[in-house]
C-alpha positions as CSV (number, residue, x, y, z in Angstrom):
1,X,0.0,0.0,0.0
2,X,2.9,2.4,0.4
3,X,4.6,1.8,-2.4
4,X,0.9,2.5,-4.5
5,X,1.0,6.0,-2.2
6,X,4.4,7.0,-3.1
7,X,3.3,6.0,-6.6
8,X,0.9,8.4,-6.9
9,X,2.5,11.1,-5.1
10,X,5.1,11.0,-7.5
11,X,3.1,10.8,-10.5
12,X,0.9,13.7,-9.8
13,X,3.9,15.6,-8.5
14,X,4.9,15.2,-12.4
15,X,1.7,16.7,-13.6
16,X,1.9,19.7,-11.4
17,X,5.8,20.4,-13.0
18,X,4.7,19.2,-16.3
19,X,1.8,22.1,-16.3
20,X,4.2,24.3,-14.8
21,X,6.7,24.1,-17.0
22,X,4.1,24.2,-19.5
23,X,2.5,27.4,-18.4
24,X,5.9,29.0,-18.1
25,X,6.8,27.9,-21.5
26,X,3.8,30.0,-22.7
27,X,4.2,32.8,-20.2
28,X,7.4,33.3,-21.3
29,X,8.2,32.4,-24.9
30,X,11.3,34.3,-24.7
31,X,12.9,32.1,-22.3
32,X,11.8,29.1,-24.8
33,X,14.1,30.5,-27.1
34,X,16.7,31.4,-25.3
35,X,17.4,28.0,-24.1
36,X,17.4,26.9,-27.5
37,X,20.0,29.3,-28.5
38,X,22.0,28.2,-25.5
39,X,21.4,24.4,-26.8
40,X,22.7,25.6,-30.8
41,X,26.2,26.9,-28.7
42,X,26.6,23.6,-27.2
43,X,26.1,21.7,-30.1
44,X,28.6,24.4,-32.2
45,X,31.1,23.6,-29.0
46,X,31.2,20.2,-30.3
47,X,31.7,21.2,-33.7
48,X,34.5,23.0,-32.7
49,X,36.4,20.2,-31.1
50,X,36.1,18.3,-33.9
51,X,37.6,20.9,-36.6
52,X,40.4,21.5,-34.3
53,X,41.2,17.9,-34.0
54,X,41.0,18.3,-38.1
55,X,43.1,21.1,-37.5
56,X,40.9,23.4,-40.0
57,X,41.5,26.8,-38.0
58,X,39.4,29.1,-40.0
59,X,36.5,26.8,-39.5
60,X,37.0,27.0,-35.8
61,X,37.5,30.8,-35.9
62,X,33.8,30.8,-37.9
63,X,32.4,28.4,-35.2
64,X,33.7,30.3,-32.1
65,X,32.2,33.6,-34.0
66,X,28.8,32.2,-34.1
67,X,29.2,30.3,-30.8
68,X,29.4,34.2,-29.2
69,X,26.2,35.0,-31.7
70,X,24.0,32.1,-30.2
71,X,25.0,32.8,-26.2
72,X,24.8,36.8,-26.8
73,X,21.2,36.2,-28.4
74,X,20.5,33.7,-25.3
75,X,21.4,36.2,-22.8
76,X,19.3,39.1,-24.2
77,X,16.6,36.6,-24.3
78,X,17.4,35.8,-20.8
79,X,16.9,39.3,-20.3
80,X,13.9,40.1,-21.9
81,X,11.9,37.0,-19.9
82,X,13.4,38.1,-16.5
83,X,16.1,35.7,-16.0
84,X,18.7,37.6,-15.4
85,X,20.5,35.0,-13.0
86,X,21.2,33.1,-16.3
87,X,22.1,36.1,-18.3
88,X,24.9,37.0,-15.9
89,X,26.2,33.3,-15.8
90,X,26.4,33.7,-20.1
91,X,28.8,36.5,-19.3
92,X,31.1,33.5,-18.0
93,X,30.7,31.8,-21.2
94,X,31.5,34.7,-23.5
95,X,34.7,35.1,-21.3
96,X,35.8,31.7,-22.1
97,X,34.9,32.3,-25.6
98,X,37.1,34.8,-26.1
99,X,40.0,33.2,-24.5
100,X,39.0,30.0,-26.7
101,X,39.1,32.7,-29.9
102,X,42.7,34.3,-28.6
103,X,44.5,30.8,-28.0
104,X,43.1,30.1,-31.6
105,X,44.4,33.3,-32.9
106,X,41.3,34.0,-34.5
107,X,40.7,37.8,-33.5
């Protein structure tokens, strides 16, 4: 019988953040996006490491350059839906961005 309460607890307590999230989602469309632009920047991360193991710099110079396009449209996005918590930590990003870009020599 305990194991059919927790069960059930734990199912409903889904529902609850499932329409939450849900109702966030359409509260705040903004958000939506920027977490997909922040998504796009980790999968051009990826693409990065593989064109430097090819060793095809000015690919990785073009990949870094929109890398900082995707996380500078995710923070203003961040902005614009009141998270600015995740804004600031993109700053952290960008930092490491532009370090990535100067040991590349791509400025």
């Amino acid at each position: 019988m305990r194991h059919a309460h927790t069960h059930i607890a734990l199912g409903i307590l889904g529902i609850v953040a499932g329409l939450s999230f849900a109702t966030t989602a359409i509260a705040r469309p903004a958000c939506v996006e920027a977490r997909q632009k922040v998504e796009e920047a980790e999968a051009l991360r990826f693409q990065v490491k593989q064109d430097m193991r090819l060793g095809d710099r000015g690919r990785v110079c073009e990949t870094l350059d929109e890398i900082g396009d995707r996380y500078n449209d995710a923070r203003d996005a961040f902005d614009d839906c009141g998270e600015g918590v995740v804004a600031i930590d993109l700053r952290s990003e960008l930092r490491q961005l532009r370090i990535a870009k100067k040991i590349n020599r791509c400025d």
